[in-house]
C-alpha positions in Angstrom: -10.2 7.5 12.3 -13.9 8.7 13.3 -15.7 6.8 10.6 -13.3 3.8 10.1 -14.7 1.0 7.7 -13.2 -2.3 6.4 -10.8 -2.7 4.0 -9.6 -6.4 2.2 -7.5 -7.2 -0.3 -5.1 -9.9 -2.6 -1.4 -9.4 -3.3 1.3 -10.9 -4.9 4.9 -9.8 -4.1 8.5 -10.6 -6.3 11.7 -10.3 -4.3 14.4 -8.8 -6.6 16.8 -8.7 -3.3 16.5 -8.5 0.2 16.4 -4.6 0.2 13.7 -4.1 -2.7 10.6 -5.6 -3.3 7.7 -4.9 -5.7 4.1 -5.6 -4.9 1.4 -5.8 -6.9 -2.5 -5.5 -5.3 -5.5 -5.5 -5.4 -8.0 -4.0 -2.3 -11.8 -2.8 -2.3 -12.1 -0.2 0.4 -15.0 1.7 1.8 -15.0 5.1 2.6 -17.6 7.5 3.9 -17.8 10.7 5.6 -19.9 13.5 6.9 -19.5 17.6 6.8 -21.8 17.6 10.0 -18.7 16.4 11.9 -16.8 19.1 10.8 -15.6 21.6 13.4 -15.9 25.6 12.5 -17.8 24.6 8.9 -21.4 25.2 7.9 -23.1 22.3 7.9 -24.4 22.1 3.9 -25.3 18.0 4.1 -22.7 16.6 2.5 -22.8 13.0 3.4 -21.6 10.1 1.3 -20.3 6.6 1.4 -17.9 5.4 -1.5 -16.7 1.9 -2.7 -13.3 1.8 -3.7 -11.8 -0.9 -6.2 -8.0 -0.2 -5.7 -5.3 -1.7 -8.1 -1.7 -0.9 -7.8 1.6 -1.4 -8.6 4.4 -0.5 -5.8 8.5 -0.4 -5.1 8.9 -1.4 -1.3 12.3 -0.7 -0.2 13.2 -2.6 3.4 15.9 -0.6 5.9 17.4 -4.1 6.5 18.4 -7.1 5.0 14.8 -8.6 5.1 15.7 -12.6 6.1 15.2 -14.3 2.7 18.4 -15.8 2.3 19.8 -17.7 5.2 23.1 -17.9 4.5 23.1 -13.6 3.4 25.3 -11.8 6.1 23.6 -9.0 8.1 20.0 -11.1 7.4 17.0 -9.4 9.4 13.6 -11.5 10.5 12.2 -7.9 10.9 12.2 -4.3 8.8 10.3 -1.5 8.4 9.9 -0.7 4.6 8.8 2.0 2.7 6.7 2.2 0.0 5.8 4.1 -3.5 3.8 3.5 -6.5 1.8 3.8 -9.3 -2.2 2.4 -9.2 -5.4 3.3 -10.5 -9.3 3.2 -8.9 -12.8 2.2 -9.9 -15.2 4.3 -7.9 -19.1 5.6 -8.6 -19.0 4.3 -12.1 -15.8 6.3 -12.8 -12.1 5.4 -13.2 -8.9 7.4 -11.8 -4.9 6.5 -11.0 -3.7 7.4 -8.0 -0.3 7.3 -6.3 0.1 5.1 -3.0 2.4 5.9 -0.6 3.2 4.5 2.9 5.1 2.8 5.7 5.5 -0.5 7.2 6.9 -3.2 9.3 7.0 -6.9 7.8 7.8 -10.0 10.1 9.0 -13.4 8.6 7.1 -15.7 10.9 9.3 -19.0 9.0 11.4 -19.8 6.0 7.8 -19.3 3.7 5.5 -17.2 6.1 5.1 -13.2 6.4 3.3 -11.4 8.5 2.9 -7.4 7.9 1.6 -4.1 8.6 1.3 -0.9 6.8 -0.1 2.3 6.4 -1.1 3.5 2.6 -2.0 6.7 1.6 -3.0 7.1 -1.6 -3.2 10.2 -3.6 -6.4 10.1 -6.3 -6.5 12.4 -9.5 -9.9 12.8 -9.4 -11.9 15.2 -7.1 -15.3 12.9 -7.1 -14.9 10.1 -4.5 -17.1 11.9 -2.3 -19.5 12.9 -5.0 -18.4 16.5 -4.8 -16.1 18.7 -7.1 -14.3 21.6 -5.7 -15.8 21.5 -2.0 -14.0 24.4 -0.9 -14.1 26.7 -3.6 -10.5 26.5 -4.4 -11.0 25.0 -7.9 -6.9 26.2 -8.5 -4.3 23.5 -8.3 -3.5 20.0 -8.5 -2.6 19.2 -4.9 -5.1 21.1 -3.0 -8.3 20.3 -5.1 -8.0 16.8 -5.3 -9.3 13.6 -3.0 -7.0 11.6 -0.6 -8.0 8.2 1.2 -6.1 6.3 3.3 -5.6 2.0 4.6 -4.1 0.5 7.7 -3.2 -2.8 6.1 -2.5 -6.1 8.3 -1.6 -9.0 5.8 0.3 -12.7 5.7 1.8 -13.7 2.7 3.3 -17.1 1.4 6.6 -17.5 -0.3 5.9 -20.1 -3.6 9.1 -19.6 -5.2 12.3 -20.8 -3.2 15.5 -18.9 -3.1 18.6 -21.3 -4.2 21.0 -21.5 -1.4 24.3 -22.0 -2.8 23.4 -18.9 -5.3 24.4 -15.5 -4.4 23.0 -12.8 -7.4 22.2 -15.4 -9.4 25.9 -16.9 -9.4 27.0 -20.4 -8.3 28.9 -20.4 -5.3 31.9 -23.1 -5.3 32.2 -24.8 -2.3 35.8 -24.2 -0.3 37.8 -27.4 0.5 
């Protein structure tokens, strides 16, 4: 969190149910860092600052019954959610996917209005976002020679589509005289 820098974005979200959602967005983040900062490393002047233009596609699964449905039992104004996905990056002139992962909390503010926070981290299959290949020497393995970034994420979000209140799963329920 030493170098923080801003992060903004677009999204656009489809409710298959009040547990699962899937998200799709776009965000352009900036990243930069230092090796000078580094504790108990040589200093070699490795400095760089990287734009990030960040698309993906993500699953969010929500711990409660998120409050779409007003007349759902159990409904829930408030959840925290997980989330997993599939994306891909434009960076330096060069492309890469990545997989985003994270945790969040989403509020529903009124029948249309969300408010939301979460915390992405995104794995990158590439090794270049700080303009270096193989920093450490390791040059061996997937996971441990590869470039990580991560986004705290603040959002608010508008509901178009309306959810039909006499349908449950997509089935007309009769009313009970």
């Amino acid at each position: 969190f030493d170098e923080t820098q801003t992060c903004w974005g677009a999204l656009a979200r489809y409710y298959q149910s009040s547990r699962w959602a899937f998200r799709f967005s776009y965000n352009n983040v900036n990243i930069e860092g230092s090796d000078a900062k580094v504790k108990y490393r040589e200093e070699r002047g490795l400095d760089f600052k990287t734009n990030i233009n960040d698309f993906s596609l993500v699953a969010e699964f929500n711990f409660f019954n998120y409050g779409v449905q007003k007349w759902a039992e159990y409904r829930t104004w408030v959840t925290p959610s997980l989330a997993l996905g599939v994306g891909f990056i434009g960076f330096n002139g060069g492309f890469a996917a990545t997989v985003p992962m994270g945790i969040g909390v989403k509020f529903k503010l009124s029948d249309r209005v969300n408010m939301g926070a979460y915390w992405m981290v995104s794995k990158a299959f590439t090794d270049k976002l700080d303009y270096v290949d193989d920093p450490i020497g390791l040059n061996r393995g997937f996971w441990n020679n590869r470039d990580w970034y991560s986004t705290a994420q603040l959002y608010i979000s508008i509901n178009f589509l309306k959810f039909c209140a006499p349908c449950r799963n997509g089935v007309t329920v009769k009313k009970q005289y």
